[in-house]
Z-matrix of the N, CA and C atoms (Angstrom, degrees):
N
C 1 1.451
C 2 1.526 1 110.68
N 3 1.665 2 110.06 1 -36.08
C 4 1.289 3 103.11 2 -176.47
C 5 1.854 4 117.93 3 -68.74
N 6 1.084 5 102.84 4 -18.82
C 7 1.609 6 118.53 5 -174.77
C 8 1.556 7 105.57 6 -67.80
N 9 1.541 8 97.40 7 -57.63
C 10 1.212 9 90.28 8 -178.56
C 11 1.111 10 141.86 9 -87.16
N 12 1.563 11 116.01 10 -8.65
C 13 1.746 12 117.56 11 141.47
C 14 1.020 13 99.02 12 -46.65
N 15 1.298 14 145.85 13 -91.28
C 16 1.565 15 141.16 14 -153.32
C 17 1.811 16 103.73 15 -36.24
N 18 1.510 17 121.36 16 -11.44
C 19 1.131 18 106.03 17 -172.42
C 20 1.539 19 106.43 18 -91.32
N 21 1.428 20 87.22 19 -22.39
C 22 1.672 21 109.23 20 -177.15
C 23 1.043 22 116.12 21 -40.95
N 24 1.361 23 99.52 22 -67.07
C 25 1.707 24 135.64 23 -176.71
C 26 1.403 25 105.52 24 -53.45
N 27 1.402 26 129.60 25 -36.92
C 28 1.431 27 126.80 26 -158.67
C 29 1.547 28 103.11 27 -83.60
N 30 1.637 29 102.06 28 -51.67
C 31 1.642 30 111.49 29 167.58
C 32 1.398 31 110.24 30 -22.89
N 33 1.355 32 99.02 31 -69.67
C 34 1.623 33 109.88 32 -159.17
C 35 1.607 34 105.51 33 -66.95
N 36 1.658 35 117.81 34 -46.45
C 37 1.192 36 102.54 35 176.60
C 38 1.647 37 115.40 36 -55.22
N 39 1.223 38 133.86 37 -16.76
C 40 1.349 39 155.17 38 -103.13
C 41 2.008 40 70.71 39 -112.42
N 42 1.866 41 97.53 40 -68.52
C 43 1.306 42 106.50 41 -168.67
C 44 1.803 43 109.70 42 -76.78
N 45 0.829 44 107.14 43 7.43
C 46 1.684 45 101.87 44 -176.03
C 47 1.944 46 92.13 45 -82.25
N 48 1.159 47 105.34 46 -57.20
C 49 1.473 48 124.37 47 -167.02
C 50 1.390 49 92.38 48 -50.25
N 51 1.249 50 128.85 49 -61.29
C 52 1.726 51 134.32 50 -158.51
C 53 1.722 52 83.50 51 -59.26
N 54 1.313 53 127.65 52 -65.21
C 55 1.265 54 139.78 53 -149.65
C 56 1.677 55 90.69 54 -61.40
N 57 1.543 56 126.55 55 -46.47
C 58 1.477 57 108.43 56 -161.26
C 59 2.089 58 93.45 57 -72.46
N 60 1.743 59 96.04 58 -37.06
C 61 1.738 60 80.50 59 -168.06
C 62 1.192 61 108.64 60 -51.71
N 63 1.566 62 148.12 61 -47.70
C 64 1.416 63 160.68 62 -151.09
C 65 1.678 64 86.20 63 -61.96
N 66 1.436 65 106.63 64 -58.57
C 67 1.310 66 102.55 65 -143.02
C 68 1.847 67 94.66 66 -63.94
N 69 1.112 68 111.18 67 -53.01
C 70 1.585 69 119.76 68 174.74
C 71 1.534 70 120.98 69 -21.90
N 72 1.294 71 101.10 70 -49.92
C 73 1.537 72 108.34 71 168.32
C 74 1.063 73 118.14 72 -85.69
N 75 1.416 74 133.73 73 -21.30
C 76 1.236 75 126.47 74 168.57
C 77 1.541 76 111.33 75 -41.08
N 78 1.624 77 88.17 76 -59.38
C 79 1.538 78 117.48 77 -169.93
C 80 1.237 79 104.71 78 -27.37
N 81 1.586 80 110.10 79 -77.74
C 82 1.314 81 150.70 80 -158.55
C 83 1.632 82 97.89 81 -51.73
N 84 0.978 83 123.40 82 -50.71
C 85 1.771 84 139.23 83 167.96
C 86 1.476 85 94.42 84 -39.77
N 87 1.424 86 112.15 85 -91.48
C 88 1.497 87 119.62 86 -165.47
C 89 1.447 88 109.59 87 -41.73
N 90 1.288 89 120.36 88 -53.94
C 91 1.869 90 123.63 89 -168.18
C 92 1.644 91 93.73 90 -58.07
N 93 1.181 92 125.01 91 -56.17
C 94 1.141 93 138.90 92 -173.19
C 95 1.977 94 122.99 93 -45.32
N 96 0.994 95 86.90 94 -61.86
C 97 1.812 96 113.95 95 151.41
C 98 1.371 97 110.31 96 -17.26
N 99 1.211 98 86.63 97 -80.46
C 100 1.642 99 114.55 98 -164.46
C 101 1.499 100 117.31 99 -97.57
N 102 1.125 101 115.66 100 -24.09
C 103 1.918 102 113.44 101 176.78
C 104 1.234 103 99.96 102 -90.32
N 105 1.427 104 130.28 103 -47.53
C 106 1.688 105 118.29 104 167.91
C 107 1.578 106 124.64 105 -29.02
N 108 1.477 107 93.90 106 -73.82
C 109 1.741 108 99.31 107 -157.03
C 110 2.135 109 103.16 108 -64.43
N 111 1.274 110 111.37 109 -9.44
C 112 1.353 111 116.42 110 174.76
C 113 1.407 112 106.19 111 -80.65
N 114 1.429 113 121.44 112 -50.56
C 115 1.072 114 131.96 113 165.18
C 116 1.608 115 136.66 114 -32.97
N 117 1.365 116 98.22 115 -34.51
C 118 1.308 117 122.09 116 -148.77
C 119 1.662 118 82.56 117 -98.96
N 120 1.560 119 115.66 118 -50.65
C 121 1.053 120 125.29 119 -168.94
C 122 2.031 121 103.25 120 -70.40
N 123 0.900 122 111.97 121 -16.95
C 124 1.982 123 96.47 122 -169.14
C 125 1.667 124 81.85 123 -99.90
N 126 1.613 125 126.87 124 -60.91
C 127 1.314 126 134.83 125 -157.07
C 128 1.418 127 110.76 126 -97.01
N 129 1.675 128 111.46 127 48.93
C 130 1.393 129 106.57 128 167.63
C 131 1.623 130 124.15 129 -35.69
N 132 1.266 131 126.84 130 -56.17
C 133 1.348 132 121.95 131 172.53
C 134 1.441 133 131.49 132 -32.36
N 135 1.146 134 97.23 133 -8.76
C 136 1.542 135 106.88 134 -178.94
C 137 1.607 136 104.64 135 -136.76
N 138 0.961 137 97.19 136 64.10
C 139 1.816 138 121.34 137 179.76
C 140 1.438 139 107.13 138 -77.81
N 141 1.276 140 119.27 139 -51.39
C 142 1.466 141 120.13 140 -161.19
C 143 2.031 142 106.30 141 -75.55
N 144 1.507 143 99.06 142 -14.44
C 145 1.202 144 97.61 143 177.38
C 146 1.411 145 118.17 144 -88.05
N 147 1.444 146 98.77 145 -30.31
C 148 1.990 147 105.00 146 167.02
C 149 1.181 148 115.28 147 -52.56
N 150 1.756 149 107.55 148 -48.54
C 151 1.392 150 115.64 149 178.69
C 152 1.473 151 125.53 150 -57.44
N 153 1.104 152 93.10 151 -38.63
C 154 2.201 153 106.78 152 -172.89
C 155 1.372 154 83.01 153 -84.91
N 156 1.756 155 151.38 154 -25.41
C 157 1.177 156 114.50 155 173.77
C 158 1.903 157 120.38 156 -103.91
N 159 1.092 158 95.65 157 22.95
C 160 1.659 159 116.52 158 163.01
C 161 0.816 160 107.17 159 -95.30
N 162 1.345 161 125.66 160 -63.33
C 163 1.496 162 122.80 161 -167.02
C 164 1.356 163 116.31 162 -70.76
N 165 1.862 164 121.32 163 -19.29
C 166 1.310 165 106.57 164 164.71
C 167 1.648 166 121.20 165 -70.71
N 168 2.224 167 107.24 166 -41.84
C 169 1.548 168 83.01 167 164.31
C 170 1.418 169 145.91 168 -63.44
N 171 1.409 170 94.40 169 -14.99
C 172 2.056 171 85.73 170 178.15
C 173 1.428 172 102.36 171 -80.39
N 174 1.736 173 132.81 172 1.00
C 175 1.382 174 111.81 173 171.24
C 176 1.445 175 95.29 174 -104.21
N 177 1.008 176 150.96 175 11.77
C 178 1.193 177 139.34 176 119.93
C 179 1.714 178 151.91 177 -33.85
N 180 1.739 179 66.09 178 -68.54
C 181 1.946 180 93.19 179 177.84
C 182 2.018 181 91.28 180 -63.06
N 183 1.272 182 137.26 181 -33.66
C 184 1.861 183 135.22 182 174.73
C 185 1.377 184 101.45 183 -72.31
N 186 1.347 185 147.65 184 -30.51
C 187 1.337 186 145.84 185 -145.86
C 188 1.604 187 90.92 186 -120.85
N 189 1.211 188 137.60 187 -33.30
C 190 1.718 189 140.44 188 164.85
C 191 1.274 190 98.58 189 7.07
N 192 1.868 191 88.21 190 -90.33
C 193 1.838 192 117.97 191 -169.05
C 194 1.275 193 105.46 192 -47.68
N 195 1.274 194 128.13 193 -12.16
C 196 1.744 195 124.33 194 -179.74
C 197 1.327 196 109.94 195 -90.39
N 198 1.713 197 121.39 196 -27.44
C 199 1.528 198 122.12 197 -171.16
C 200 1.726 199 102.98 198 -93.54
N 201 1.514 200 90.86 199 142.02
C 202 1.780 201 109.25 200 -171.23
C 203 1.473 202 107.01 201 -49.06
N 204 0.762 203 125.58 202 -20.50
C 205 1.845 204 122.23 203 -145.93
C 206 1.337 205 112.01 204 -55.75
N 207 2.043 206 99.34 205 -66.02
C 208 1.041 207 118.39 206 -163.18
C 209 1.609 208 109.19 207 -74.35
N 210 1.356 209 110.57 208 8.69
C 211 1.615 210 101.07 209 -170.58
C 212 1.452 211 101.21 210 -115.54
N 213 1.371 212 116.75 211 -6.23
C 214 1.642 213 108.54 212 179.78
C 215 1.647 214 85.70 213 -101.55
N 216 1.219 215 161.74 214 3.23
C 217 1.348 216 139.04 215 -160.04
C 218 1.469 217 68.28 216 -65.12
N 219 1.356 218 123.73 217 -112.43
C 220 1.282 219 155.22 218 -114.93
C 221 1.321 220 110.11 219 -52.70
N 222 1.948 221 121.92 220 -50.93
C 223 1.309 222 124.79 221 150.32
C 224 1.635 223 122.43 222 -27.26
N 225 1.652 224 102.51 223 -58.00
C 226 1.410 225 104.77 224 -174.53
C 227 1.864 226 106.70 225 -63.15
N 228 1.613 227 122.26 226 -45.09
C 229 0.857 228 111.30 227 -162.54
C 230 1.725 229 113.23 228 -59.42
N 231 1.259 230 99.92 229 -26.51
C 232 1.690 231 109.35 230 -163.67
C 233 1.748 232 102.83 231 -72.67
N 234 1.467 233 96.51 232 -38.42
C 235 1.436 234 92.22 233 -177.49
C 236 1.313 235 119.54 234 -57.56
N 237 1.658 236 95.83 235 -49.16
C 238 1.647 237 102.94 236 -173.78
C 239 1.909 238 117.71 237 -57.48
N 240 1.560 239 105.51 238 -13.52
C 241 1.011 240 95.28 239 176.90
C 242 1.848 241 108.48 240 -89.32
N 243 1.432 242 142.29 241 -31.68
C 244 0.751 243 156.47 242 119.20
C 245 1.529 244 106.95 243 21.33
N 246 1.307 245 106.95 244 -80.71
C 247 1.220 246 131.72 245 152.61
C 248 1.710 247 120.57 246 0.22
N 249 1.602 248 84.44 247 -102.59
C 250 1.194 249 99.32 248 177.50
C 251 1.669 250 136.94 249 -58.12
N 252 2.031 251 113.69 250 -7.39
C 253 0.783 252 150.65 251 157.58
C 254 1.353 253 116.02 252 -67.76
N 255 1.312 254 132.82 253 -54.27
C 256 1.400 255 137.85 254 161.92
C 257 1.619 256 111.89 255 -63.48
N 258 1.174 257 116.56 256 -27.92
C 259 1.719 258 110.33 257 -178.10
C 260 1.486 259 95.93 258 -78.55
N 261 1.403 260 143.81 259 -29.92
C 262 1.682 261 149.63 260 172.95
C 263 1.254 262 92.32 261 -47.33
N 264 1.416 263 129.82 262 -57.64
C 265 1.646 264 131.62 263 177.06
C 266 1.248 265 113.90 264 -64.06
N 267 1.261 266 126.43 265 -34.29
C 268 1.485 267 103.89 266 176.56
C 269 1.385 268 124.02 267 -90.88
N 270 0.815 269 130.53 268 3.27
C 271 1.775 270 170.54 269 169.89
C 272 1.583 271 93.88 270 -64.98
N 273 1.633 272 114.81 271 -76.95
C 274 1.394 273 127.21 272 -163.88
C 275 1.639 274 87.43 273 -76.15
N 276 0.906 275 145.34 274 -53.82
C 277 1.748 276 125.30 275 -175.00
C 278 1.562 277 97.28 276 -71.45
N 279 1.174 278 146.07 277 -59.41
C 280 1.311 279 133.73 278 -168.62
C 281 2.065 280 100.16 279 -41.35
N 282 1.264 281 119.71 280 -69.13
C 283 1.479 282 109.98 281 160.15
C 284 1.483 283 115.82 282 -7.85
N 285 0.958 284 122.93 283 -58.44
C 286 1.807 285 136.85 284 -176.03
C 287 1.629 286 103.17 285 -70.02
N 288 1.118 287 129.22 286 -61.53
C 289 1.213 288 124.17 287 144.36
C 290 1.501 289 139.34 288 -0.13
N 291 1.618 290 89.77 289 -85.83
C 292 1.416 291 109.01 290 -174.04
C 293 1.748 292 93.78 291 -55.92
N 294 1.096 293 121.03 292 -41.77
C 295 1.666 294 127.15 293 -160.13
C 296 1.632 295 102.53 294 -62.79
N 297 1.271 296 126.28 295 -32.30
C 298 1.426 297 135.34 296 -143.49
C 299 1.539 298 119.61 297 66.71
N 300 1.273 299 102.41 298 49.28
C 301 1.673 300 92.99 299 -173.72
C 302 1.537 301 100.95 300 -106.71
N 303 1.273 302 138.22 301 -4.89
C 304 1.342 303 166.49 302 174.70
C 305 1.637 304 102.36 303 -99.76
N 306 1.705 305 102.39 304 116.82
C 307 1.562 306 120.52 305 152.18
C 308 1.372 307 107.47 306 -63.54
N 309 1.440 308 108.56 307 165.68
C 310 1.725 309 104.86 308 168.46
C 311 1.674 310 109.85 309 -72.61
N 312 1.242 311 122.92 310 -32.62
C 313 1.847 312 104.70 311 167.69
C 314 1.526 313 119.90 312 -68.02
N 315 1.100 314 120.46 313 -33.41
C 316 1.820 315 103.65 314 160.02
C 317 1.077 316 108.89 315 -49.83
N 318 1.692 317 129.57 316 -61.20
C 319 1.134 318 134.23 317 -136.76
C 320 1.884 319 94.27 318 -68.87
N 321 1.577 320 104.31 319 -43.14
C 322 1.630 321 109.94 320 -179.56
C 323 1.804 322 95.28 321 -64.80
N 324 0.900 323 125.98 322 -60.08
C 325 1.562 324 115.80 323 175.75
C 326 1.320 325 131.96 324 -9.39
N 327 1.707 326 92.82 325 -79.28
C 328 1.465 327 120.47 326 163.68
C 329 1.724 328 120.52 327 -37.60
N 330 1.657 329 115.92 328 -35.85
C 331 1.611 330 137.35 329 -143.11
C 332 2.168 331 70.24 330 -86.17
N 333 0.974 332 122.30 331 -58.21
C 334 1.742 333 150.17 332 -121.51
C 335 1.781 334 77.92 333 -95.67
N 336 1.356 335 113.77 334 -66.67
C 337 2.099 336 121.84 335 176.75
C 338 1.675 337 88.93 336 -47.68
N 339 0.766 338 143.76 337 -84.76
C 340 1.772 339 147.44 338 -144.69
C 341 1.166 340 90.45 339 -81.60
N 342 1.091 341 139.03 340 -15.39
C 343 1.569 342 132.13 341 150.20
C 344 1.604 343 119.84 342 -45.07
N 345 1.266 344 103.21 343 -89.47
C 346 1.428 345 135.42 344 147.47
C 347 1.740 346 117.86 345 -11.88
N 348 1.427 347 103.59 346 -44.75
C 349 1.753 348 109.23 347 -177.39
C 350 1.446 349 95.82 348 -86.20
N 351 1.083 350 126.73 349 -47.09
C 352 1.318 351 126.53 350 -169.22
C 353 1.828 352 115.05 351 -65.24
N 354 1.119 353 106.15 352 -38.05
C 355 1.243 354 105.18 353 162.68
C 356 1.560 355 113.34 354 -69.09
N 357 0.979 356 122.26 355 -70.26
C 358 1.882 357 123.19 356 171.78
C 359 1.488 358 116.60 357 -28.28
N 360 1.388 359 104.82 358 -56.21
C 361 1.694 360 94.36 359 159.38
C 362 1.154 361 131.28 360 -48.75
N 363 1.715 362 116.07 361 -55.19
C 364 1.489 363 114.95 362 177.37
C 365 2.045 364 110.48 363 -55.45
N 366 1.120 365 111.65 364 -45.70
C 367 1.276 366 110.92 365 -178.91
C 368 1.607 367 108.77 366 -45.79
N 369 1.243 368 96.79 367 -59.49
C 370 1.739 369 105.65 368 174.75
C 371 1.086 370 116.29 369 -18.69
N 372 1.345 371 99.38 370 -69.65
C 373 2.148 372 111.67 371 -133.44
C 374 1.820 373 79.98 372 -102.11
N 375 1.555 374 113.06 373 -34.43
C 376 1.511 375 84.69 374 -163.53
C 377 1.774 376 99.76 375 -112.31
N 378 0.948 377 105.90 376 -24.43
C 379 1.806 378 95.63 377 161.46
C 380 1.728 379 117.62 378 73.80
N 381 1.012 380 112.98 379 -127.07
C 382 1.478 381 132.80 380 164.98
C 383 1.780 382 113.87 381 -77.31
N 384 1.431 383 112.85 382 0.94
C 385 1.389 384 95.75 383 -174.72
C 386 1.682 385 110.44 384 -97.39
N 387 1.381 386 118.16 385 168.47
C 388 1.123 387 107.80 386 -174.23
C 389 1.987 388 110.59 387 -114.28
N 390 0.990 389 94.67 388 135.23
C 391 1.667 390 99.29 389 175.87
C 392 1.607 391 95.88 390 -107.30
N 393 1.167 392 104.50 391 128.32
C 394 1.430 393 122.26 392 156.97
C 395 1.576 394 117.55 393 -62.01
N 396 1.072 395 130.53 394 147.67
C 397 1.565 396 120.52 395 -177.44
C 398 1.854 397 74.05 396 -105.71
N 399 1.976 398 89.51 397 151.67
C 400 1.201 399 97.88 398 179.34
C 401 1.417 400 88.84 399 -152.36
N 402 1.882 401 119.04 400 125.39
C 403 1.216 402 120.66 401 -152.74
C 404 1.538 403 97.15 402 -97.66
N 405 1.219 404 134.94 403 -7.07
C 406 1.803 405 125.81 404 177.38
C 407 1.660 406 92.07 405 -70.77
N 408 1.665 407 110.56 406 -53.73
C 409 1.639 408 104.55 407 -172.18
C 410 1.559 409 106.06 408 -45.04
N 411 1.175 410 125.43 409 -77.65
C 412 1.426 411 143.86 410 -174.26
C 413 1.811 412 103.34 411 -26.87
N 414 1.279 413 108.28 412 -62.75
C 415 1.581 414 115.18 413 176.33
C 416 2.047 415 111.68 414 -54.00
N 417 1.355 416 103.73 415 -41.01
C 418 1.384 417 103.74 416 175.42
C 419 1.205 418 97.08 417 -84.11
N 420 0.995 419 165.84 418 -33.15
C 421 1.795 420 150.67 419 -178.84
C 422 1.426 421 104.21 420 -77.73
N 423 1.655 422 117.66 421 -23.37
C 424 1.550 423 90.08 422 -169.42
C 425 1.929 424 101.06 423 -96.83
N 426 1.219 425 92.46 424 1.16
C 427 1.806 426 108.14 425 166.66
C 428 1.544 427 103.71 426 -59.90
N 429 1.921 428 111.34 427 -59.52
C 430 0.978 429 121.58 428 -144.76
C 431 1.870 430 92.39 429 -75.56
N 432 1.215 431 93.54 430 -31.55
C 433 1.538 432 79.90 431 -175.74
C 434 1.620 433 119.24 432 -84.06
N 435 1.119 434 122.64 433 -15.38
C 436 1.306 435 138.34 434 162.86
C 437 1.229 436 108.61 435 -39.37
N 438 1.678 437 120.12 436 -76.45
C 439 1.060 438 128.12 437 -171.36
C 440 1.939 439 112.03 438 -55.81
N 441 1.435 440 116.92 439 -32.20
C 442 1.200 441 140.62 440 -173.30
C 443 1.509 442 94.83 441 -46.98
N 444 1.460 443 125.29 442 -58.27
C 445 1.288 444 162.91 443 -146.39
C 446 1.684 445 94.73 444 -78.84
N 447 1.469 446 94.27 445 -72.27
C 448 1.949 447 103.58 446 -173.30
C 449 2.303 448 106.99 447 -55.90
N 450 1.377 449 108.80 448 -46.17
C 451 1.349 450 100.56 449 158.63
C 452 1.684 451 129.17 450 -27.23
N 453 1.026 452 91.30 451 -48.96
C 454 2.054 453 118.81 452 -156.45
C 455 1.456 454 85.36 453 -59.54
């Protein structure tokens, strides 16, 4: 259980990160847009810099649809909820557990089902896309879930 909160946690940090890069360029698009060509217009003398920063957003704003970000939000978000939906279940059978109401072959059963779901979800929501493993996230989620754990 503790693992897989930490997986929880990573997901979600997983989509926070995609969500700030997206948003960054969004950003960077809009200011760009619009503070240039004004720019360009009061501080002609400095034309070539309006220009080199136009011409970097429109090779941006073409290369977008090519950068990962914006295409895992939604995968990642769904999973992570997924996620956190399947950890409610292992929560409510760990209860059964803790009680002794579970032999050790349920209990391996059960280990083998939340096996099984957890993979099916990931297939789901994230499919063909690729997540980079990124070991600061992983180290802060398995913190976050640590501490999650010492609360309990």
């Amino acid at each position: 259980m503790n693992e897989f909160k930490a997986h929880c946690h990573y997901v979600h940090g997983y989509l926070i990160r995609s969500e700030r890069w997206n948003n960054r360029i969004e950003i960077y698009l809009a200011i760009t847009s619009s503070v240039c060509i004004g720019g360009w217009a009061i501080w002609a003398e400095f034309s070539f810099l309006w220009g080199f920063l136009i011409a970097l957003s429109q090779v941006l704003n073409a290369a977008k649809s090519y950068l990962p970000f914006s295409k895992r939000i939604k995968p990642l978000r769904n999973l992570s909820y997924a996620f956190d939906e399947l950890f409610i279940d292992m929560e409510d059978e760990w209860y059964c557990i803790s009680e002794g109401d579970l032999t050790v072959r349920e209990i391996h059963a059960k280990t083998i089902e939340f096996k099984r779901r957890i993979g099916a979800l990931w297939k789901r929501h994230i499919g063909e896309l690729t997540i980079p493993h990124n070991d600061k996230l992983l180290k802060n989620s398995t913190l976050i879930a640590k501490e999650y754990f010492l609360r309990k």
